[in-house]
N, C-alpha and C positions, 0 to 999 in steps of 0.2 A: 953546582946544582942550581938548576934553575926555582926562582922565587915562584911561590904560589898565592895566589888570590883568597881573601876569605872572604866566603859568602854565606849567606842567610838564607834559609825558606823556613813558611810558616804552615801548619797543616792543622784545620780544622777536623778535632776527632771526636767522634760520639761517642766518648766512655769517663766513666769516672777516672778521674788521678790516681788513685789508687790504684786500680786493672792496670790502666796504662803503662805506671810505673816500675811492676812486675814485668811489662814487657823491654822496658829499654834498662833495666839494672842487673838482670839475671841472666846467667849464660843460658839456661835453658830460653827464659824468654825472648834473648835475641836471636838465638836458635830457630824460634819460629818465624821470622821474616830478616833479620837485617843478613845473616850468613848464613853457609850449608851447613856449620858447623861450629861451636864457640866452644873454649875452652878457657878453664882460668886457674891458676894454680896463685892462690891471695890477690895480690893488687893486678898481676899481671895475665893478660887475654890475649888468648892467641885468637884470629877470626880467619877460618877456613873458605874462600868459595873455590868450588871447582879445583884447577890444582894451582891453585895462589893460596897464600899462609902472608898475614900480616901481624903482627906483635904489637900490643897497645898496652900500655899501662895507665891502671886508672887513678887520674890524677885528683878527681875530688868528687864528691856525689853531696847531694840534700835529699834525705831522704823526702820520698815524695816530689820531690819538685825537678830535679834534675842531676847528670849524671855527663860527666864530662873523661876522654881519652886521650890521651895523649899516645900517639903512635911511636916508636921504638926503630931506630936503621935495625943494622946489621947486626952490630957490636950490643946490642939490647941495651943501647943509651938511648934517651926521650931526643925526640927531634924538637923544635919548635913548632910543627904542626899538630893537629886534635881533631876530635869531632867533638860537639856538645848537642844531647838532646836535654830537651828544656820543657816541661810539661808550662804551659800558662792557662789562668781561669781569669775569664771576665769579673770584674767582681760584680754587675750589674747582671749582665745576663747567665753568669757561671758558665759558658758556652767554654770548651775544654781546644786546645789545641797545642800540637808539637812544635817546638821550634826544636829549628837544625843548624847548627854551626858545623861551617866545613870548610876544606882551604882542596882546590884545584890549581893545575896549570893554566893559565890563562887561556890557553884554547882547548881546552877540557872543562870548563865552567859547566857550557851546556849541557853536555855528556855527562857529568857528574851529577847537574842538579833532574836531570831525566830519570838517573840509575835511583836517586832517592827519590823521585815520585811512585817511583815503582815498587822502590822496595816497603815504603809508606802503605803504596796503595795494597799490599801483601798483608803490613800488620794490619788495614783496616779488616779486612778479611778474617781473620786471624781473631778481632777483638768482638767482632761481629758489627760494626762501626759503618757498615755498606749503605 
């Protein structure tokens, strides 16, 4: 299996931690922008788009602050790959933004880091954040 890359992006959003929170902790809320579809039965999430099904199990959360996954192969054993959203506040200007931990194929970086601008730019919509 080929290695994958872990990268970062940072997303400036105009909602309180709280809203936001409810959008990247809950299956309904990532429902509304990260998948067509989320399901979770306890720690474990299944995320729907189109007819792709991926399995993640959620490996640690703070409430309010952030919320991190680990994805699952076949055998619904944790791979060593994950995603992490990460709510951060200025502590001077309180100015609110999403960090994204993710891992790609090295030449899926770009492609990867486009699909989460997108899908980002869906939850701003979403949060009313436009």
């Amino acid at each position: 299996m080929e290695t994958k890359i872990r990268y970062e992006l940072e997303f400036p959003i105009n909602s309180s931690p709280q809203l936001l929170y409810q959008y990247i902790s809950t299956p309904s809320g990532l429902q509304e922008w990260f998948a067509d579809n989320v399901n979770s039965r306890g720690e474990f999430y299944t995320f729907i788009w189109n007819d792709s099904e991926e399995k993640a199990r959620l490996y640690s959360k703070k409430t309010g602050e952030k919320i991190k996954f680990k994805w699952m192969d076949e055998d619904n054993k944790d791979t060593e790959y994950y995603f992490e959203l990460r709510i951060l506040v200025d502590e001077i200007t309180k100015d609110v933004s999403l960090m994204v931990v993710d891992y790609a194929q090295a030449d899926d970086v770009e492609e990867s880091k486009l699909l989460w601008e997108n899908q980002v730019s869906d939850l701003k919509h979403v949060i009313g954040s436009v």
